[in-house]
N, C-alpha and C positions, 0 to 999 in steps of 0.2 A: 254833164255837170262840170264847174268851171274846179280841178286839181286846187286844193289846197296846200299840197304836198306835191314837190316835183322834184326827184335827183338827176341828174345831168351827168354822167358819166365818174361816179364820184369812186373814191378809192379811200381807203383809210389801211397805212403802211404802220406797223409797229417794229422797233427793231431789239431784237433778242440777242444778248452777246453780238456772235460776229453774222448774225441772219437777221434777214427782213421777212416779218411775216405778212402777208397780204390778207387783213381781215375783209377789205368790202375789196372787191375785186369788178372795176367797173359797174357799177351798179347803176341802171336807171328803171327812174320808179315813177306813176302818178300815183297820187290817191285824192278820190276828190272829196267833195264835204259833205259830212254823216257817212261815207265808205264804213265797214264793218273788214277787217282784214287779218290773219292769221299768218303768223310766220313761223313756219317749222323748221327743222332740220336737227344733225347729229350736233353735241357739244362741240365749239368749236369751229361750226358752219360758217359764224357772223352776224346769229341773231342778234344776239345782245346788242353787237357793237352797232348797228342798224338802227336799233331804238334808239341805242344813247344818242345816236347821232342825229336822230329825228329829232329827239326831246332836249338837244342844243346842250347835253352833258357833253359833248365830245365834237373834236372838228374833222371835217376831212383831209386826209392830207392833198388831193388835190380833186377837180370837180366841182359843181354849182348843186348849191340847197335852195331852192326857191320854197319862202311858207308863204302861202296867203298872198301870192303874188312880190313879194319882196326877198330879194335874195340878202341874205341873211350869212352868206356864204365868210366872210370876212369882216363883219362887226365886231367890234371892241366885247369881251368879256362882261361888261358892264351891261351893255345894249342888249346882249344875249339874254342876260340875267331877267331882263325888265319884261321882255318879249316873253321868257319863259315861266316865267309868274304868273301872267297874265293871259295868254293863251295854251299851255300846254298841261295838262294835269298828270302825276302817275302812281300809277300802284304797283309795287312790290311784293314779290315775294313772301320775304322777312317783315311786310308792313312797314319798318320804320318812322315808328313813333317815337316820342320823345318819351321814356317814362316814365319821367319827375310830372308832368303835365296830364291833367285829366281829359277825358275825352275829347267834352267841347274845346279845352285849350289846344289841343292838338289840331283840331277843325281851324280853329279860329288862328293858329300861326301864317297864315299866309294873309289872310285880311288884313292882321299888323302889320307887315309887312310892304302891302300894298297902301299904309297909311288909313284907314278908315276907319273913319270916328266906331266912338266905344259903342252906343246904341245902336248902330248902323251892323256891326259886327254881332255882339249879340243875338241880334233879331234872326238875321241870318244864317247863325250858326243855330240856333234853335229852331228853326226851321227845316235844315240840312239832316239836324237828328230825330224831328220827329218824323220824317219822310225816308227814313234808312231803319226807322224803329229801333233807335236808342236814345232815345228822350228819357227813360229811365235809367241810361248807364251815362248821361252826362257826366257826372260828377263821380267817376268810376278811371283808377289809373288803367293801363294797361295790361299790368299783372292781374289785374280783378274782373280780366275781359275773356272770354272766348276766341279760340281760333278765327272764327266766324264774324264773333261782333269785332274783332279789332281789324279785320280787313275793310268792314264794314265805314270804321272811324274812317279807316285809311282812305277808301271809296270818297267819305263825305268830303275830306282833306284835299283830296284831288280836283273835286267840282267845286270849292266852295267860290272861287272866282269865276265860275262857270266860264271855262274854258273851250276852244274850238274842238282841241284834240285831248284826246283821252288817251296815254299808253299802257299799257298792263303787262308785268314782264311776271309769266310762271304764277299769274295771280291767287289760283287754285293749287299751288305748290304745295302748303303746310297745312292743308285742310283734308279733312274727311272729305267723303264726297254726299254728302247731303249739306254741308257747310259751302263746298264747293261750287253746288249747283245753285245756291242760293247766291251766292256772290255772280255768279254768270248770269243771273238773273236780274240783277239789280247794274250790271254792265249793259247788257241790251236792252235796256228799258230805256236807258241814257242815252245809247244811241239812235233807238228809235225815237226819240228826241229833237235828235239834229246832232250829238257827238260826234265827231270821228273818231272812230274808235280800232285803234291797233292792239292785239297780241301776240306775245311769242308767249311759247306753248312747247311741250314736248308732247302735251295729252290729244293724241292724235280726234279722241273724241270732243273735245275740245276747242282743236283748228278745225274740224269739218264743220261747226257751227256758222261759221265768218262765210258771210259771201264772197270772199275773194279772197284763195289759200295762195302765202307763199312758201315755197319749200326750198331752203340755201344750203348748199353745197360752197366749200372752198372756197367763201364769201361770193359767192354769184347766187345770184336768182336761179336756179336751177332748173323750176317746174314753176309754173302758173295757173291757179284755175280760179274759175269764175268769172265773173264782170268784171270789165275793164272800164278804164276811164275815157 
């Protein structure tokens, strides 16, 4: 399958006081389209900074990002932005709602965003929640939500531009795990799809899901398994 995702020997350098810390430490990666892929390791390892830097939150310091065949490596902040809207979806942790705005609004901030008319939006975002089964928590803030259903929002928020890649950082983090399992559930339904779909993960039962486990060490890829590209 043709690598949606391809790193190039890339590095991301931070510097602490009078020390450089080396978060990605040469790292080359494929991942191709609809991949399912798990990234583990101790805190610290480079997961994080691996995603951000997939999901164009962050630059490399040096090395090539190739997404979708376009390297992406050195675009203006702007270009990023546009690319990242439109093809990349994520879910968090902490969720990160907004929580003046009710459900659907929270669904519906990135369709603004991307300019689309009002009816066009609506429809879609009502669509988003009755297929994630909160068509009755529409008009419900955050604080009036469940563990569960507001990852759930969060899930809808992520696809509602239906995006190539899908990231989930710790997505199962602040849930039960019957809440838990139901969010992992509603992640590989996606990618059985066609999503590509990334997580980091510390829930080791959780990374052995993904067909293709990464395990980071002192920002390297440490260990491999599964299908490759």
């Amino acid at each position: 399958m043709k690598p949606v995702i391809e790193l190039r020997q890339v590095h991301r350098d931070f510097q602490v006081g009078d020390q450089v810390v080396h978060a990605l430490d040469d790292v080359n990666l494929k991942i191709a389209t609809g991949d399912y892929l798990s990234i583990m390791g101790p805190s610290g390892s480079g997961k994080s900074t691996l995603l951000n830097l997939i999901g164009l939150l962050d630059r490399a310091s040096s090395g090539q990002y190739i997404l979708d065949g376009r390297d992406v490596t050195s675009l203006s902040d702007g270009e990023q932005a546009v690319i990242r809207n439109r093809s990349i979806g994520f879910v968090f942790q902490a969720f990160h709602l907004v929580p003046r705005l009710t459900a659907a609004e929270n669904v519906e901030l990135p369709l603004m965003l991307a300019g689309m008319p009002l009816h066009e939006r609506r429809s879609r975002v009502a669509k988003s929640l009755e297929a994630l089964h909160l068509a009755d928590r529409a008009q419900h803030k955050p604080d009036q939500l469940s563990g569960g259903q507001r990852q759930r929002v969060a899930i809808a928020r992520a696809t509602i531009m239906e995006p190539a890649v899908l990231l989930a950082d710790e997505p199962t983090g602040n849930l039960d795990h019957r809440s838990g399992m139901d969010v992992v559930e509603i992640l590989e339904t996606l990618n059985a799809r066609g999503i590509t779909l990334i997580v980091v993960t510390h829930d080791a039962e959780l990374g052995r899901r993904a067909r293709r486990r990464l395990h980071m060490l002192d920002g390297r890829i440490h260990v491999e398994q599964g299908a490759t590209v």
